[in-house]
DRENVO-887790 format. One line per field, with one value per residue: chain; z, y, x of N, C-alpha, C in turn; residue number from 1. Coordinates in steps of 0.05 Angstrom, whole numbers. Example, Ala and Ser with C-alpha at 12.3 -4.5 7.8 and 13.67 -1.06 7.14 Angstrom:
unit	(A|A)
n_zz	(156|142)
n_yy	(-114|-45)
n_xx	(264|257)
ca_zz	(156|143)
ca_yy	(-90|-21)
ca_xx	(246|273)
c_zz	(156|157)
c_yy	(-66|1)
c_xx	(264|258)
pos	(1|2)
// end
This chain:
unit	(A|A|A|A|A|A|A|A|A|A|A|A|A|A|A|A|A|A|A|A|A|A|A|A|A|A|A|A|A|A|A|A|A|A|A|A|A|A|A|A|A|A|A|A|A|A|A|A|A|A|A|A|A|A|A|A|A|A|A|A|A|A|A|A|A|A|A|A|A|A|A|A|A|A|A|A|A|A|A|A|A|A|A|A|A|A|A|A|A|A|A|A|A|A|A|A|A|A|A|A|A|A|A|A|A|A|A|A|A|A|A|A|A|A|A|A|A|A|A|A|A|A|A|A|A|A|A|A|A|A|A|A|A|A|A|A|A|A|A|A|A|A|A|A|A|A|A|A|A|A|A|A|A|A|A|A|A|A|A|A|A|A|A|A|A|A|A|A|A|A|A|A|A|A|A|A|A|A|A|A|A|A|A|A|A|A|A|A|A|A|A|A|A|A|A|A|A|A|A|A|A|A|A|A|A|A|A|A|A|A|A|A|A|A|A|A|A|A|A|A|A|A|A|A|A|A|A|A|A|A|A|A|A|A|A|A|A|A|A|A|A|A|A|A|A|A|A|A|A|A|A|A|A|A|A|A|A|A|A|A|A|A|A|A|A|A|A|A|A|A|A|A|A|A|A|A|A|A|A|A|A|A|A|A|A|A|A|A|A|A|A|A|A|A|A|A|A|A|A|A|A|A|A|A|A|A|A|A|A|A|A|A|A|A|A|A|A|A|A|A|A|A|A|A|A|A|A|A|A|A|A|A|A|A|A|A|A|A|A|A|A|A|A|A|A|A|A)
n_zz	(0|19|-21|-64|-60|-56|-108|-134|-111|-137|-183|-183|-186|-232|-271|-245|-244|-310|-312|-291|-333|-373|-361|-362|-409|-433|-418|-442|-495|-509|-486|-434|-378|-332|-293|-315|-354|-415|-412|-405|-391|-369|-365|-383|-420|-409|-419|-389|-384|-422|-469|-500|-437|-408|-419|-433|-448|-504|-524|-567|-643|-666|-640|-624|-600|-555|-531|-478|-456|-413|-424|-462|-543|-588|-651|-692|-683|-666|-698|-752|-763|-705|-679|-656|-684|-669|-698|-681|-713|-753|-780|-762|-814|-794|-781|-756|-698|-670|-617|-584|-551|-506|-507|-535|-574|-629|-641|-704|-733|-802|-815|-797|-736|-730|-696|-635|-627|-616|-604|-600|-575|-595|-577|-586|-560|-592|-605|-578|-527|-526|-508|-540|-507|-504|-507|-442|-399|-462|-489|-488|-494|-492|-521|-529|-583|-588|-579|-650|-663|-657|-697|-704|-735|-758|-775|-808|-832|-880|-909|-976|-997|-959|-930|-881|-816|-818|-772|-746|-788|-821|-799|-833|-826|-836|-781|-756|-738|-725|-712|-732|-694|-672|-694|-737|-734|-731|-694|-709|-667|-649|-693|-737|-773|-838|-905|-932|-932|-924|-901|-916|-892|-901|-892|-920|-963|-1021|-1015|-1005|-1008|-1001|-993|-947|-913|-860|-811|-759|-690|-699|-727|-776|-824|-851|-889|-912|-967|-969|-1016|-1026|-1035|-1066|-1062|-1039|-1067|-1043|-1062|-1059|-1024|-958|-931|-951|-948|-940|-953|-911|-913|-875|-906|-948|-936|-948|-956|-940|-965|-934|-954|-929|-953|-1016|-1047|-1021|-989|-919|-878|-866|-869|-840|-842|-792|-777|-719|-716|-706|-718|-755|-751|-789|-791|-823|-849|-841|-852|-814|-765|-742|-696|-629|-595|-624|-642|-646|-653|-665|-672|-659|-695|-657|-637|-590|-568|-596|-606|-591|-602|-582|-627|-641|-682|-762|-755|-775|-735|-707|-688|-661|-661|-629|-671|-657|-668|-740|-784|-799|-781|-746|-753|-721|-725|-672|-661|-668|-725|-741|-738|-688|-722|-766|-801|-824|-856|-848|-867|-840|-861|-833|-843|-816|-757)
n_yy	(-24|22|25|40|90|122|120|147|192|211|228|276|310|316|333|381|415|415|448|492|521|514|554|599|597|615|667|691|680|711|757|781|818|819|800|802|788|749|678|656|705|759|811|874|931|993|1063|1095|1133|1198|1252|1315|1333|1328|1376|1410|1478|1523|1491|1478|1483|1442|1393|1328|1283|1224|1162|1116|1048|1005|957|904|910|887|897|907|922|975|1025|1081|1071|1058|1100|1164|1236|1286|1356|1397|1365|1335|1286|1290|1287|1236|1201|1138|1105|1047|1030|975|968|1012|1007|1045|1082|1131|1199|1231|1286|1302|1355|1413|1427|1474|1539|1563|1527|1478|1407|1344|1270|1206|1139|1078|1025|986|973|924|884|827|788|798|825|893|962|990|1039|1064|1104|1191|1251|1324|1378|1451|1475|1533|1612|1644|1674|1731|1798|1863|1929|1993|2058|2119|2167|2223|2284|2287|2342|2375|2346|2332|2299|2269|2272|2231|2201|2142|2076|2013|1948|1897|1848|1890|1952|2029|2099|2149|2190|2252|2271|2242|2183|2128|2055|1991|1933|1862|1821|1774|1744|1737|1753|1808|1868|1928|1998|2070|2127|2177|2236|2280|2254|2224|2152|2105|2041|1993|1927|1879|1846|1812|1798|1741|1759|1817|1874|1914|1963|2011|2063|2113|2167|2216|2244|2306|2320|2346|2427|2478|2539|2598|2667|2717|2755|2787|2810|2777|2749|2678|2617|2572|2514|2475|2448|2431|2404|2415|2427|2489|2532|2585|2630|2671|2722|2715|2657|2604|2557|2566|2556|2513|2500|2449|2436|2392|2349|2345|2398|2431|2467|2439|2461|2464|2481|2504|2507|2559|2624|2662|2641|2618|2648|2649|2661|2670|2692|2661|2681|2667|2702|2698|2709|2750|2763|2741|2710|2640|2615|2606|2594|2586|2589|2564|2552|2527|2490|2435|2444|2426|2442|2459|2480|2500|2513|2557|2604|2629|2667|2720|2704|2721|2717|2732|2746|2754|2780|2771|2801|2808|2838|2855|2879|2860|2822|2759|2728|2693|2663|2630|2575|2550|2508|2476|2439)
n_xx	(16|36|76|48|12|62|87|35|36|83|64|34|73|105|58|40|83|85|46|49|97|75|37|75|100|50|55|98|95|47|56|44|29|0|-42|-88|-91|-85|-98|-159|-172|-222|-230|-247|-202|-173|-167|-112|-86|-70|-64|-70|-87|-152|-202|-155|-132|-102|-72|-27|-19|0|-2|-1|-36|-49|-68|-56|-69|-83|-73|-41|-66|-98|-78|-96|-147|-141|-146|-162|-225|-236|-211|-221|-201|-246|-275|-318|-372|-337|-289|-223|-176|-124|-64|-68|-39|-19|23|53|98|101|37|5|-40|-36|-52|-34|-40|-55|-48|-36|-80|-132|-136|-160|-196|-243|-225|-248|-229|-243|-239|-266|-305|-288|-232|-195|-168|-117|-151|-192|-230|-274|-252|-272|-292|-315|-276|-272|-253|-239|-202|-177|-147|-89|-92|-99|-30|-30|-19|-8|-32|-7|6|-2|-41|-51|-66|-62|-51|-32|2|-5|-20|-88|-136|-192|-204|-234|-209|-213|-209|-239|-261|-241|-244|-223|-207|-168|-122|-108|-68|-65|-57|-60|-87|-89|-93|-80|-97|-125|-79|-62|-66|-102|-150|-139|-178|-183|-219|-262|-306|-300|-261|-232|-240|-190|-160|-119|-75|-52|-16|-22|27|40|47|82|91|56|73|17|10|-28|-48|-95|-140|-174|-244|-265|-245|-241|-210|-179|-167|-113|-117|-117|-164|-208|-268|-270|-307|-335|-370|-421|-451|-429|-383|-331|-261|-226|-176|-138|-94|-33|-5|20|51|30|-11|-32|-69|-116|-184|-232|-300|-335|-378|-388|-409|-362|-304|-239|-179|-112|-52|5|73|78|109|160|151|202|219|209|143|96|26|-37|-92|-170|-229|-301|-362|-386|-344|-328|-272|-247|-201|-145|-74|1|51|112|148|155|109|70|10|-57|-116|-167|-245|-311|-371|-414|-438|-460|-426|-386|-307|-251|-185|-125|-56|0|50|129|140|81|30|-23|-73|-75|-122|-152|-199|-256|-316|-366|-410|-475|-524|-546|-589)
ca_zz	(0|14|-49|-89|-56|-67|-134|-147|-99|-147|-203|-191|-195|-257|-274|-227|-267|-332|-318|-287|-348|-393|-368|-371|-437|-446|-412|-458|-520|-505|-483|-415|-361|-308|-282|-316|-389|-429|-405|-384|-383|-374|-357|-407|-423|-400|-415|-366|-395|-449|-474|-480|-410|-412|-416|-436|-468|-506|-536|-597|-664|-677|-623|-628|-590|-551|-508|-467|-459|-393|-430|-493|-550|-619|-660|-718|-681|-661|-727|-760|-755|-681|-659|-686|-675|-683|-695|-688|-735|-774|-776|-771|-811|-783|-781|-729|-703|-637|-605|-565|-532|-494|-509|-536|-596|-624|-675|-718|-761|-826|-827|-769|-728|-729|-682|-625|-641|-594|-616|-592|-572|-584|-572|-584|-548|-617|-593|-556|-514|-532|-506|-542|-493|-515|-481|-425|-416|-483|-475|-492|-473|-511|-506|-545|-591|-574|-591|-661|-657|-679|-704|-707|-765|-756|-791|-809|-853|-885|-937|-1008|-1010|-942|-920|-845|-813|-811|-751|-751|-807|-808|-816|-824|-838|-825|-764|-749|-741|-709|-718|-726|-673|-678|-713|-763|-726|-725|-692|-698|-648|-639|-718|-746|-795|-862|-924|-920|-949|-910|-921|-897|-908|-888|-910|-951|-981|-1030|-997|-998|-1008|-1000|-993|-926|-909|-828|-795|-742|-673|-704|-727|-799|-822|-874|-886|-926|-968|-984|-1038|-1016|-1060|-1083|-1054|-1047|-1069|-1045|-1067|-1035|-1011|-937|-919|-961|-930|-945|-942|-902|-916|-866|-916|-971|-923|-968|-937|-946|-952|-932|-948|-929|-979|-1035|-1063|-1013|-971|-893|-869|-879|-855|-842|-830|-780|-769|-702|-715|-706|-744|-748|-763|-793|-806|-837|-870|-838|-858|-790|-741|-738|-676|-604|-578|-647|-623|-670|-643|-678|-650|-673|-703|-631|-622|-574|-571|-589|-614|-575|-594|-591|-647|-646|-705|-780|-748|-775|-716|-711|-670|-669|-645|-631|-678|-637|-687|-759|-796|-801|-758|-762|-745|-727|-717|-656|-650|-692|-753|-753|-726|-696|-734|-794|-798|-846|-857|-875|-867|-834|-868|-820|-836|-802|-727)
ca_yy	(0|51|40|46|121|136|125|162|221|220|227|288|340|326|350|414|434|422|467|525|516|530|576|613|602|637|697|696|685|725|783|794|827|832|766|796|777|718|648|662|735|778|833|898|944|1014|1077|1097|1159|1210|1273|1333|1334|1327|1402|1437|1498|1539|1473|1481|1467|1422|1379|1306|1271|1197|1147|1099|1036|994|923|910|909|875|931|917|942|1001|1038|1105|1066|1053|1127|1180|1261|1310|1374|1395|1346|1332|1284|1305|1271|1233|1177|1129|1084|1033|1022|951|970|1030|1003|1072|1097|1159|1215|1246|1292|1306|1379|1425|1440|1496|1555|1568|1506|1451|1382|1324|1249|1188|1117|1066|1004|963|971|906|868|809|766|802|842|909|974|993|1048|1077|1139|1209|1269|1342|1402|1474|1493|1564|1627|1658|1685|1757|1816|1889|1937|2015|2072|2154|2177|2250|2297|2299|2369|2398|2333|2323|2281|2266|2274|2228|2186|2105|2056|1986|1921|1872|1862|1908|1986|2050|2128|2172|2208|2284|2263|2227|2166|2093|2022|1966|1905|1835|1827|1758|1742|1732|1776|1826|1892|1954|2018|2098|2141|2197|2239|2298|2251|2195|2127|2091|2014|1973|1899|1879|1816|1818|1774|1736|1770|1834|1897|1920|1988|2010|2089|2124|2193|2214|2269|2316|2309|2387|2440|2511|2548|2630|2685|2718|2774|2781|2816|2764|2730|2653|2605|2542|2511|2458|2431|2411|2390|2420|2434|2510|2534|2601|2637|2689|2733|2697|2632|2576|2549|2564|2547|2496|2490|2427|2442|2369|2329|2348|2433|2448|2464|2435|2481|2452|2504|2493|2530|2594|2642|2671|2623|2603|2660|2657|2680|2678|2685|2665|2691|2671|2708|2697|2737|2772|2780|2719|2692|2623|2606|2623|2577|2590|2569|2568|2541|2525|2472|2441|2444|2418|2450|2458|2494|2494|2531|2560|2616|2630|2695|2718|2696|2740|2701|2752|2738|2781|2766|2771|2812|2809|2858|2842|2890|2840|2804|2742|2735|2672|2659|2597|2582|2524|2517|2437|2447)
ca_xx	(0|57|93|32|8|86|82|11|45|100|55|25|91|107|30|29|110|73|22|65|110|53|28|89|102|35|67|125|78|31|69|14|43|-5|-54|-115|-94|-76|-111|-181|-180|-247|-228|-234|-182|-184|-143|-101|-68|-72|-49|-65|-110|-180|-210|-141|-129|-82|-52|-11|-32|18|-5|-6|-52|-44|-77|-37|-76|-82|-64|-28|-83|-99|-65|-115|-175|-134|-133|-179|-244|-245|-195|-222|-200|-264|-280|-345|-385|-331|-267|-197|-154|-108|-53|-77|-20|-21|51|48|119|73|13|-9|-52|-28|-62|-20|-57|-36|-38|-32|-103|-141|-122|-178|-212|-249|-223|-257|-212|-264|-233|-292|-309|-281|-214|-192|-147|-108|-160|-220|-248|-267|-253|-303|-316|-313|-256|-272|-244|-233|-180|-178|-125|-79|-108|-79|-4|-40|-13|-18|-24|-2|2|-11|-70|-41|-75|-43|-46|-12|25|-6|-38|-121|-152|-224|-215|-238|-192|-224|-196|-263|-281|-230|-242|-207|-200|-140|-118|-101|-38|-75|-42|-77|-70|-103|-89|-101|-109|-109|-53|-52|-73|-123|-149|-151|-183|-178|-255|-267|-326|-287|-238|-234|-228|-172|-157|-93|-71|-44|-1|-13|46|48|66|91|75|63|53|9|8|-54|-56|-116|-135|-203|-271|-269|-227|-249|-188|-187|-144|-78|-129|-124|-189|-236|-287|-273|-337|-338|-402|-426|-465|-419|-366|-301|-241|-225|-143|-134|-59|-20|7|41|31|28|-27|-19|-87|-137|-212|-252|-320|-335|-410|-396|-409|-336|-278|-218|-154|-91|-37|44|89|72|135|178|146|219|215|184|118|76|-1|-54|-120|-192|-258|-332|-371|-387|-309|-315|-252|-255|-182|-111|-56|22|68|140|171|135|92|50|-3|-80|-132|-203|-266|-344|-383|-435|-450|-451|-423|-360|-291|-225|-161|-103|-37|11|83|148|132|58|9|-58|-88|-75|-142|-159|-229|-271|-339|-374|-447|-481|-561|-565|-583)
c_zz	(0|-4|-75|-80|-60|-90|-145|-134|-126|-179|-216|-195|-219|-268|-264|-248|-289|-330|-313|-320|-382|-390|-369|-390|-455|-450|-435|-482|-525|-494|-441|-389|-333|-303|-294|-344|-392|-420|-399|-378|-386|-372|-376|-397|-422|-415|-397|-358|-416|-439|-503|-452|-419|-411|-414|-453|-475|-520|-567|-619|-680|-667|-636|-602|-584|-536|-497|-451|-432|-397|-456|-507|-579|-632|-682|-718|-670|-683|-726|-759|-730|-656|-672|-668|-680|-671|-701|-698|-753|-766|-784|-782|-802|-788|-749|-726|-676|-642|-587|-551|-504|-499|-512|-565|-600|-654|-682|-743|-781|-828|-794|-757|-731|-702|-671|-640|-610|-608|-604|-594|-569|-588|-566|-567|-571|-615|-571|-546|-524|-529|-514|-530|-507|-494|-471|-397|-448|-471|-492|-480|-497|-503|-534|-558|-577|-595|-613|-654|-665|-681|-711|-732|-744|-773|-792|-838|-858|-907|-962|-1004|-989|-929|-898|-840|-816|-789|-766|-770|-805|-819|-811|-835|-820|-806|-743|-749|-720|-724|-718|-704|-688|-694|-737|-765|-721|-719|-685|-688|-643|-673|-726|-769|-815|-886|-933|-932|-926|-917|-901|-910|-884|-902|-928|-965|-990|-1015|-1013|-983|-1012|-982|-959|-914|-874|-816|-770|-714|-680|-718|-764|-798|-857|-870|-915|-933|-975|-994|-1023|-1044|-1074|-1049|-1063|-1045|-1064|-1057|-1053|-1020|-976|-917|-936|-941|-942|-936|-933|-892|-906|-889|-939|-966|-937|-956|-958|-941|-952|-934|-936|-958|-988|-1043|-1049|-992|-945|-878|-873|-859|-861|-829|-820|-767|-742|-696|-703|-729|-734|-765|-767|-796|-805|-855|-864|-833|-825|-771|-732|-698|-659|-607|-605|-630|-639|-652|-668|-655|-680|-688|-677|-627|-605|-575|-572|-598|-598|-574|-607|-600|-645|-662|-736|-779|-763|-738|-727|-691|-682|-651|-650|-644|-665|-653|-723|-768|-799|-777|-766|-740|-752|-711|-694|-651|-670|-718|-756|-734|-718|-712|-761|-792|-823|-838|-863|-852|-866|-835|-853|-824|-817|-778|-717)
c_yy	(25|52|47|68|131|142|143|194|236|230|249|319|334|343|377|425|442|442|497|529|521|545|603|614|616|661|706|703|707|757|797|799|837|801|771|789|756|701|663|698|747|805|860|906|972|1028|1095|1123|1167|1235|1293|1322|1339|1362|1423|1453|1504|1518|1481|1472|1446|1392|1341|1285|1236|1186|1127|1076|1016|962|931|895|897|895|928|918|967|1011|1070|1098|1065|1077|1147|1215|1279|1332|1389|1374|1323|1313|1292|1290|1266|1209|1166|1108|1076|1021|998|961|988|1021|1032|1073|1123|1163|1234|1252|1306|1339|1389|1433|1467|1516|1559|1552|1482|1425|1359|1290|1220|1163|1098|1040|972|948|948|889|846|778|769|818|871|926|989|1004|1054|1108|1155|1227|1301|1363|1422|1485|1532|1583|1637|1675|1717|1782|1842|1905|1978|2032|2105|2157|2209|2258|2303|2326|2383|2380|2325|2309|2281|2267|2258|2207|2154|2090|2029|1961|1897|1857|1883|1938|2005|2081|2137|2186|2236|2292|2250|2197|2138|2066|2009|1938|1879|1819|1800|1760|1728|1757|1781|1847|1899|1979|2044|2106|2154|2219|2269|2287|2230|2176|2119|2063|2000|1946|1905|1853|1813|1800|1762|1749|1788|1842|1901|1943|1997|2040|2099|2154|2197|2236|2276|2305|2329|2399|2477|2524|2585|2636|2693|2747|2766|2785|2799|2748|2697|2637|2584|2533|2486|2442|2415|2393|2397|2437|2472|2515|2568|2610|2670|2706|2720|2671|2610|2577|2547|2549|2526|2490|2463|2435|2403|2368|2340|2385|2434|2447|2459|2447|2462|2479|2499|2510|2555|2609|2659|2661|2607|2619|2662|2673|2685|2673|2682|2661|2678|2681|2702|2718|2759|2767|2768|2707|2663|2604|2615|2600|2594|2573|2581|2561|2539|2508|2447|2433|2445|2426|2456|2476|2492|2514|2534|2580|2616|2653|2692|2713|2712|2723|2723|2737|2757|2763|2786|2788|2808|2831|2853|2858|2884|2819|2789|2732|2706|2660|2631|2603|2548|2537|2491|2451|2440)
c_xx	(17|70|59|23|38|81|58|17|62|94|41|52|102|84|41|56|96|56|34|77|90|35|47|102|82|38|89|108|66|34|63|34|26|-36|-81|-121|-82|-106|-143|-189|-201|-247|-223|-213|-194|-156|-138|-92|-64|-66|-59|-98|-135|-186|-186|-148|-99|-62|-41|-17|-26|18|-7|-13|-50|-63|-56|-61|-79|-77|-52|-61|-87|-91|-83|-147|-163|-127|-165|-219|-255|-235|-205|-214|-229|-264|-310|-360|-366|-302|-253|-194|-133|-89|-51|-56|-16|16|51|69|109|46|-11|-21|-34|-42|-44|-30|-44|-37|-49|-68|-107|-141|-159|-201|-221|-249|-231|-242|-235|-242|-259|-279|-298|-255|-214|-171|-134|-126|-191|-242|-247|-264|-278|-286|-308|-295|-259|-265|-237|-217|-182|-149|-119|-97|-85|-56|-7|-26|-20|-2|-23|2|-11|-28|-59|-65|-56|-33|-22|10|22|-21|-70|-130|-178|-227|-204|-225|-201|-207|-209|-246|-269|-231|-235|-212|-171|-141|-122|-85|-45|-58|-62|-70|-90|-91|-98|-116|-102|-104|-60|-62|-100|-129|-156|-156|-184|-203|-255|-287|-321|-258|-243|-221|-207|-160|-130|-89|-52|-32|7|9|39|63|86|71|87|59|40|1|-18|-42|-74|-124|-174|-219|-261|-251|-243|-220|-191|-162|-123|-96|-135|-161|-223|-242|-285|-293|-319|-358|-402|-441|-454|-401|-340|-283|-230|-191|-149|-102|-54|-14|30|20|28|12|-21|-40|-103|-156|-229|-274|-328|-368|-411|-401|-387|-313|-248|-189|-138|-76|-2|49|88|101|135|166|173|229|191|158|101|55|-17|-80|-140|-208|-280|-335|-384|-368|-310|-293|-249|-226|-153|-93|-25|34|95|159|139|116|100|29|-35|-89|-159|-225|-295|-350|-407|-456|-450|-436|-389|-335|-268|-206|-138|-74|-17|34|103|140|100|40|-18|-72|-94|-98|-145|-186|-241|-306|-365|-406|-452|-515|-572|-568|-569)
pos	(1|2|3|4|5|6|7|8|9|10|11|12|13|14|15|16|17|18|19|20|21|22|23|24|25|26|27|28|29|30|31|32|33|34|35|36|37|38|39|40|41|42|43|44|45|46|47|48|49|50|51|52|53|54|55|56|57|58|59|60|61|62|63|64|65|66|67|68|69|70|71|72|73|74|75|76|77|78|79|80|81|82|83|84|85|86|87|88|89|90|91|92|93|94|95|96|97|98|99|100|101|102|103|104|105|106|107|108|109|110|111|112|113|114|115|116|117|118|119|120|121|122|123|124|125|126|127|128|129|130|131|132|133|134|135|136|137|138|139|140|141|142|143|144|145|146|147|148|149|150|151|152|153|154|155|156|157|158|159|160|161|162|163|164|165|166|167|168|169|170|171|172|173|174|175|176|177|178|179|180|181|182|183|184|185|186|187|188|189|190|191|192|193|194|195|196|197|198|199|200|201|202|203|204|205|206|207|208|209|210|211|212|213|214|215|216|217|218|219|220|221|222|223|224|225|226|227|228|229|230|231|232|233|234|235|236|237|238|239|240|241|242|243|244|245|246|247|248|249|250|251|252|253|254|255|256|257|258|259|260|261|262|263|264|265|266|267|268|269|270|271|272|273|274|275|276|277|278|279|280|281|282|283|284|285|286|287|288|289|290|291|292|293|294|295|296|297|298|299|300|301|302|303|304|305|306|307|308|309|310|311|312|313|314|315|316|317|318|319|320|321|322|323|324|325|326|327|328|329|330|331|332|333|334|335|336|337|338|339|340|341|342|343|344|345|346|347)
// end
């Protein structure tokens, strides 16, 4: 009796080796690195880890997108049918490619994303483990491309005729718009980049259209002249009355004696006028005073100039009739009056 339970003792370790011994040749085979794959396994496959983070921002457009896999996986249900990138409605394309050494998916889309974009990461349940199982849950997750690298456009708006800047006038470049300063100075910010038309309008001068190649994170500049509609041209007579008719809107030059334009009137939408004046001969000396009054001899003008300018200023028309603009300094006399005549009938 005791050699025959010896012998049936001795009968079962060869068995129990065999069985370790195959099932660690499963491990080898089979690659499985953790007790809930290979032989018998039920257990889905999850992912574990991905990239970029669920609900980032500001990601780069260059981005390339992974999952990292919680088992190694049949690599020929991990392909563009079962990973997919979207945007909105629509798939990215992409090159979909599973790594067994990581056990990762990755999207690598063929052309760079779209800037300030929400891209959506689906991983279906088709996707499966070495032993069939699919994954569960189903992984989703979405992140927002960076905002455009945008660029600003700059620039001075002048008049043909005297050379200075615009005051007032619109510089647009869809859905972009601004005014000139006082300087006839403009900037628009925050502008996305690439090529563009922009335009200068203003309502006594022909518009003005040019091409615009915005860069990237720098500054372009794009400069404007722009020529009036009509031009009321006076004589070299100091005591004429020059019109400046709110209603036609035409810029009026008033001169000195001789031949070149010192003054210039904008009659402005908002009932005032805006003075420009350059070139004015011996302003190269202190303390020049250039006075305007109303037509009740209100004073409604007092600016000092000390060199040939040019200089921009402005005033409320309150009345109509005539205005006398005298000059007191250096060689001029106030008793030198220039005359011109502001007709306003709008209220």
């Amino acid at each position: 009796m005791k050699k025959i339970y010896a012998k049936g003792n001795m009968m079962k370790f060869p068995l129990y080796f065999l069985s370790v011994a195959i099932w660690a040749l499963a491990l080898i085979l089979f690659g499985c690195e953790d007790s809930s794959q290979g032989l018998g396994d039920t257990y889905p496959p999850q992912v574990i880890d991905h990239g970029p983070a669920a609900g980032a921002t500001n990601i780069p457009v260059d981005v390339i997108p992974w999952a990292q896999f919680s088992e190694r996986m049949i690599e020929s249900t991990v392909n563009d049918t079962t990973c997919y990138l979207v945007k909105g409605s629509l798939v990215e394309p992409c090159d979909i490619t599973y790594e067994a050494s990581t056990k990762r998916v990755v999207f690598n889309p063929v052309s760079n994303l779209d800037y300030e974009t929400v891209y959506k990461v689906i991983i279906s349940d088709q996707c499966k483990d070495l032993a069939g199982n699919g994954l569960d849950p189903e992984k989703m997750w979405s992140f927002t491309t960076r905002l455009f690298d945008r660029g600003t456009v700059r620039g001075t708006v002048k008049d043909s005729y005297i050379d200075i800047g615009i005051p007032g006038v619109t510089v647009n470049l869809t859905p972009y718009s601004t005014q000139t300063d006082a300087n006839g100075d403009y900037v628009l910010s925050d502008v996305n980049p690439g090529p563009q038309n922009i335009s200068a309008t203003q309502m006594i001068y022909s518009s003005s259209i040019k091409p615009v190649d915005v860069p990237q994170a720098d500054i372009v500049w794009v400069d404007f002249v722009l020529t009036t509609i009509e031009q009321c041209e006076p004589n070299d007579t100091k005591q004429d009355a020059y019109e400046i008719d709110f209603d036609n809107f035409y810029p009026c030059y008033i001169r000195l004696p001789g031949d070149e334009d010192h003054f210039k009137f904008d009659a402005a939408r908002d009932d005032s006028i805006h003075v420009a004046v350059f070139n004015v001969p011996d302003l190269s000396s202190p303390d020049i005073m250039l006075f305007i009054y109303d037509p009740n001899d209100l004073l409604v003008v007092e600016q000092h100039m000390e060199d040939p300018g040019p200089y921009s200023f402005g005033f409320k028309v309150n009345v109509t009739g005539t205005y006398h603009m005298y000059f007191d300094g250096y060689g001029y006399s106030n008793t030198d009056a220039y005359s011109f005549r502001v007709n306003k009938t709008s209220p």
